[in-house]
C-alpha positions in Angstrom: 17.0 93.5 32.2 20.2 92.6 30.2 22.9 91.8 32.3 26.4 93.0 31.6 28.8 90.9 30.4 31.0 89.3 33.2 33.3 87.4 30.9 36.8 87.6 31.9 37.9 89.8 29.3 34.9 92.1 28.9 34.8 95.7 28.2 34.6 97.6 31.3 34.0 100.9 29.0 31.0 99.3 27.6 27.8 100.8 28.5 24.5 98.3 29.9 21.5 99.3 31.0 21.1 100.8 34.2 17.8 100.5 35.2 15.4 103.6 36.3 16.4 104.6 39.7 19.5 103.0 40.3 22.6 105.2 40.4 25.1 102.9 38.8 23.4 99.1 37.8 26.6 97.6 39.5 26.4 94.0 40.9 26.4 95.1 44.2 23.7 97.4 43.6 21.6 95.1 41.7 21.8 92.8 44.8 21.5 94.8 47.3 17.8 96.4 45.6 16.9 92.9 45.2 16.9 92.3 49.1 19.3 89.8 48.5 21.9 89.4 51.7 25.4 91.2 50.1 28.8 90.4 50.5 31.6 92.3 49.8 35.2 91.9 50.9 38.3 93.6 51.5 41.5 92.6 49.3 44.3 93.2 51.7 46.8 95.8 49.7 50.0 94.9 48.0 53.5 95.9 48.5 54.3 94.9 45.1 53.2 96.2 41.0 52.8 92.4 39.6 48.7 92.0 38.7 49.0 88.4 39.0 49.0 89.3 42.8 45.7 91.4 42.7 44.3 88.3 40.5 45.7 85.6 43.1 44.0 86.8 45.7 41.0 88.3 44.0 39.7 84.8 42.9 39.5 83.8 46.5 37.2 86.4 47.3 35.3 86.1 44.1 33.8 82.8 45.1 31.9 84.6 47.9 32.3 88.4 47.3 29.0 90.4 45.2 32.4 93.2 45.1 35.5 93.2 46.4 37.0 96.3 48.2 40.5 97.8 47.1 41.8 99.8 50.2 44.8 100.5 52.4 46.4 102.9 55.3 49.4 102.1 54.5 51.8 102.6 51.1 50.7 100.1 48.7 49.3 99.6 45.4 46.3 102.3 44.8 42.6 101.5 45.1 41.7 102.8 41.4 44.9 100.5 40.4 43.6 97.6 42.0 40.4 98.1 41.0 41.1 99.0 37.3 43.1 95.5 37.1 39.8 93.8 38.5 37.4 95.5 37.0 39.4 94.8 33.3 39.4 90.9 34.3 35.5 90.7 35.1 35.0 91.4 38.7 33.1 93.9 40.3 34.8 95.8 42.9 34.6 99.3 45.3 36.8 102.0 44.9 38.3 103.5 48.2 38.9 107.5 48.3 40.6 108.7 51.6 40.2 112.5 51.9 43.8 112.5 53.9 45.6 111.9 50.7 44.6 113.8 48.1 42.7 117.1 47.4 39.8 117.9 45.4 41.1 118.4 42.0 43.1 115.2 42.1 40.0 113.2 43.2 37.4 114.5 40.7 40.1 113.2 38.4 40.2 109.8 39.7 36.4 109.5 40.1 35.8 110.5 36.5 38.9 107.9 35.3 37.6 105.1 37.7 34.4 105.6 36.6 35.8 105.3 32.8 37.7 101.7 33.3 34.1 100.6 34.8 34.4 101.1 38.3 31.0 101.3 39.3 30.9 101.4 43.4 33.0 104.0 45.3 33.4 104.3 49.2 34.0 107.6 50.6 36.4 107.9 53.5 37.9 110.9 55.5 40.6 108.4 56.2 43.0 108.1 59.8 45.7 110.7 60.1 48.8 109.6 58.8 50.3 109.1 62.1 48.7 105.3 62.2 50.2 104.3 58.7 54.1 103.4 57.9 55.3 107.2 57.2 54.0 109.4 59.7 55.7 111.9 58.8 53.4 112.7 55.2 51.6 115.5 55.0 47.7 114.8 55.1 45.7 116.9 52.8 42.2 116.8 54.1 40.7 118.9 51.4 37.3 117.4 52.2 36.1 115.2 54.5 33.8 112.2 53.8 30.6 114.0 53.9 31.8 116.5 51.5 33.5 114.3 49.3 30.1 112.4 49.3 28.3 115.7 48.0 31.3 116.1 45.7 30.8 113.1 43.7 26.8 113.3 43.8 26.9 117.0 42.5 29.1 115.2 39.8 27.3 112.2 39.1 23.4 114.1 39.2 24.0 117.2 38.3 27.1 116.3 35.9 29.3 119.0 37.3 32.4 119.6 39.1 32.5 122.1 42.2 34.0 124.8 40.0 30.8 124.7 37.9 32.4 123.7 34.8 30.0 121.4 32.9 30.5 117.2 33.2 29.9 115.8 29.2 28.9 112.1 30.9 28.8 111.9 34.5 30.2 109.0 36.2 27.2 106.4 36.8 28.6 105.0 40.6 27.0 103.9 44.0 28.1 105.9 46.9 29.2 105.1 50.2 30.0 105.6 53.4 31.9 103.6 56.6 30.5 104.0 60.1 31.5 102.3 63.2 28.5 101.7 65.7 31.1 100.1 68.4 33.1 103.2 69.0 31.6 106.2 72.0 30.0 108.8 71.9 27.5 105.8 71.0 24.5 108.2 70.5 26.1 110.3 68.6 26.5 107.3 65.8 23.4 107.4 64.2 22.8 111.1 64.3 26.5 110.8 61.9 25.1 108.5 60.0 22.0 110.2 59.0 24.7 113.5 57.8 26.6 111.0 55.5 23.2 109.4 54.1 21.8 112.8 53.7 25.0 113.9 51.4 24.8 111.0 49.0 25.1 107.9 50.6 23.8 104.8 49.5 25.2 101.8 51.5 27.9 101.5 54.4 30.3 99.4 55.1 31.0 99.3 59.4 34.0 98.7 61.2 34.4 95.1 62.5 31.9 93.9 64.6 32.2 91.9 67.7 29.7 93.2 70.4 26.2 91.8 68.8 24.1 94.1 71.3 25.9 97.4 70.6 25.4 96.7 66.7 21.4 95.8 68.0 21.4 99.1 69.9 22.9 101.2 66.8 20.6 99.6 64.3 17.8 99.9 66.4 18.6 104.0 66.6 18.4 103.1 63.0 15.8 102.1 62.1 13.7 104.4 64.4 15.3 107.4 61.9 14.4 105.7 58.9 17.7 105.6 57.9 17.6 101.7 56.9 15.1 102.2 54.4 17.4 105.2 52.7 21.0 103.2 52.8 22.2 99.4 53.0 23.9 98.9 55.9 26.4 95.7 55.7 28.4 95.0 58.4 32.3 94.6 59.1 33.3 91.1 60.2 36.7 89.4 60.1 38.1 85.9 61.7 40.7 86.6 64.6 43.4 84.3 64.6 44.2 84.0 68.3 43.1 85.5 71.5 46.7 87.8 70.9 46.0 88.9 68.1 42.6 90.2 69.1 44.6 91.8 72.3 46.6 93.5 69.9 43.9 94.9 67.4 42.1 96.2 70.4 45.2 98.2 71.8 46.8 99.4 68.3 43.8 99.7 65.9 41.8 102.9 65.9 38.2 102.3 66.4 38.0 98.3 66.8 36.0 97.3 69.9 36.1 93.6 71.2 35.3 92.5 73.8 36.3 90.2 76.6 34.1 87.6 76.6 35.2 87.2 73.0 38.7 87.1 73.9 38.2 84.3 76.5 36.3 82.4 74.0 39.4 81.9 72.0 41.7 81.7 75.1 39.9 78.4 76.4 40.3 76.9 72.8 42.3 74.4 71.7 42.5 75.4 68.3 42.6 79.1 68.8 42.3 80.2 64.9 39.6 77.9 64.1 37.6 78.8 67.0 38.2 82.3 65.4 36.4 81.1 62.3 34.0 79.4 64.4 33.4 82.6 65.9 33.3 84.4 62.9 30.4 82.0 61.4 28.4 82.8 64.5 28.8 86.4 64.4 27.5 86.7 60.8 24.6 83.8 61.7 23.7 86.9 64.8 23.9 89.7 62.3 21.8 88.6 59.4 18.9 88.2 62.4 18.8 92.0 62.6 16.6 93.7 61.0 17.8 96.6 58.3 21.1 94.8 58.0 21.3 94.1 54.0 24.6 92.1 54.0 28.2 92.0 55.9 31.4 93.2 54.4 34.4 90.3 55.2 37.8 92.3 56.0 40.0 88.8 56.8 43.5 90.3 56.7 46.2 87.8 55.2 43.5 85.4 55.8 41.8 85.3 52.3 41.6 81.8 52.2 39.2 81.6 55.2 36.6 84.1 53.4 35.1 81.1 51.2 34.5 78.8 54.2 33.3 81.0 56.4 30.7 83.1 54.1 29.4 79.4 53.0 29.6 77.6 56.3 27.3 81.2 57.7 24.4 80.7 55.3 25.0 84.2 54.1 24.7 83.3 50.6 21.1 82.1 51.4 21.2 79.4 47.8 22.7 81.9 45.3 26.4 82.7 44.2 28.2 85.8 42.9 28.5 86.6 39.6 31.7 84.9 39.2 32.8 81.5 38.2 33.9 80.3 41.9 37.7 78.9 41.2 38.4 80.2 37.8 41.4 82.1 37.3 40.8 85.3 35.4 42.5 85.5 31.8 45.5 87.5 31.7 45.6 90.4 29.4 47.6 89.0 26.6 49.0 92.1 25.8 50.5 92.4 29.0 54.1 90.5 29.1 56.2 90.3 32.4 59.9 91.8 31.3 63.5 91.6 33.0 63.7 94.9 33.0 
């Protein structure tokens, strides 16, 4: 199979060969039907419109990341901005749509221009009510929810129509997906959610962070006694906690994040509490990669980029490959792009 070009300045437009029965030939999909272990990670949003930010903290992520994840609850640069910019300098990235922000005629729009600047990945997300973000006083839209929007964009991308009917010329060639969180109650009830998302289009999910090892084995077990392993990639959410506060604090103010207290103690006793979080990190993904139907881990180290190289390599995850980029290389700037006073 030819590979597509990953040169810094490639044309993301440009069609390559997708092979037969694989919904978009992106990186991460490549890797993932390979049974290779994946990595994606999150790029922490930006409060500001200069793309030398996006690239600046893209390239740490590249050295480790199959795709890199554009996302945010708060106001910041958009995903398909982010990801356009990326996906323009050579890397290969995943497209957040939140169904709290936009209805269905605006996102069919930005699914079939996303899918036009190259974006080949696209997580679906019902998204948390506004009320957890920086303006909680927007008004959420909720047109669809994730399993709907899922079903949205496969009706678009298989049978190349929108919902109205009205005929798609070329459908947009993307892997779907889908976030679950196996550490949040009604734990049986997990799975059975699951299987609904994977059943409307899913292809891989991305979990919320993971630091309770026997709840994930539970869940994944449920799993793979559905099947459901075999018909999505599951890759699991990790991050590196910088103190024992800090994890106090995401357990309290973060919706959905479970950890628990034995993990908390663990960096309480140590000296160094935030490399004991990397430490800790390291042996959380070691734990996960041991369970069977897990196909890879997605990193979400928030202002902590710079830990996401270490800990990926010091983990093993890579297992003697690399991504697709050149680890350390800066991408090259579009030149037609000029910074202004103005």
């Amino acid at each position: 199979m030819t590979e597509p070009r990953e040169s810094p300045l490639y044309d993301p437009g440009a069609p390559f060969p997708i092979p037969e029965g694989y919904a978009s030939g992106s990186r991460l999909e490549r890797v993932l039907r390979a049974g290779r272990f994946a990595v994606t990670a999150e790029l922490n949003p930006l409060d500001s419109a200069d793309l030398r930010e996006v690239y600046d903290r893209a390239v740490v992520l590249s050295e480790v990341a199959d795709a890199i994840n554009a996302s945010g609850a708060n106001t910041h640069m958009s995903s398909v901005g982010i990801c356009a910019l990326l996906t323009r300098a050579g890397y290969s990235t995943v497209m957040q749509i939140s169904c709290r922000d936009r209805n269905r005629i605006a996102i069919q729009g930005d699914v079939l221009g996303a899918a036009a600047m190259g974006v080949r990945n696209i997580l679906c997300l019902t998204g948390d009510g506004v009320q957890a973000g920086d303006q909680p006083g927007a008004k959420p839209v909720f047109d669809l929810d994730s399993t709907s929007l899922l079903a949205t964009i496969r009706t678009m991308r298989d049978d190349r129509r929108f919902l109205s009917g009205r005929a798609i010329t070329v459908p947009p060639r993307v892997l779907l997906g889908a976030a679950e969180n196996p550490f949040a109650p009604p734990y049986n009830f997990r799975p059975l959610r699951l299987a609904k998302k994977i059943a409307a289009g899913a292809q891989f999910i991305q979990t919320q962070y993971c630091y309770d090892i026997p709840l994930l084995e539970r869940f994944m077990a449920r799993v793979r006694d559905m099947g459901l392993h075999e018909k999505a990639f599951i890759l699991v959410g990790v991050a590196p906690l910088a103190s024992a506060r800090t994890a106090k604090w995401m357990r309290s103010n973060v919706p959905g994040v479970h950890i628990p207290d034995d993990v908390i103690a663990r960096l309480e006793s140590a000296a160094n509490q935030k490399a004991e979080g990397k430490a800790l990190c390291v042996d959380l993904i070691q734990r996960i990669r041991a369970i069977p139907g897990v196909a890879g881990i997605h990193m979400m180290a928030y202002r902590q980029e710079e830990l996401v190289s270490d800990i990926v390599q010091a983990s093993g995850a890579l297992a003697g490959r690399r991504p697709s980029q050149n680890p350390g290389a800066r991408p090259v700037h579009d030149p037609s792009i000029r910074r202004t006073a103005s």
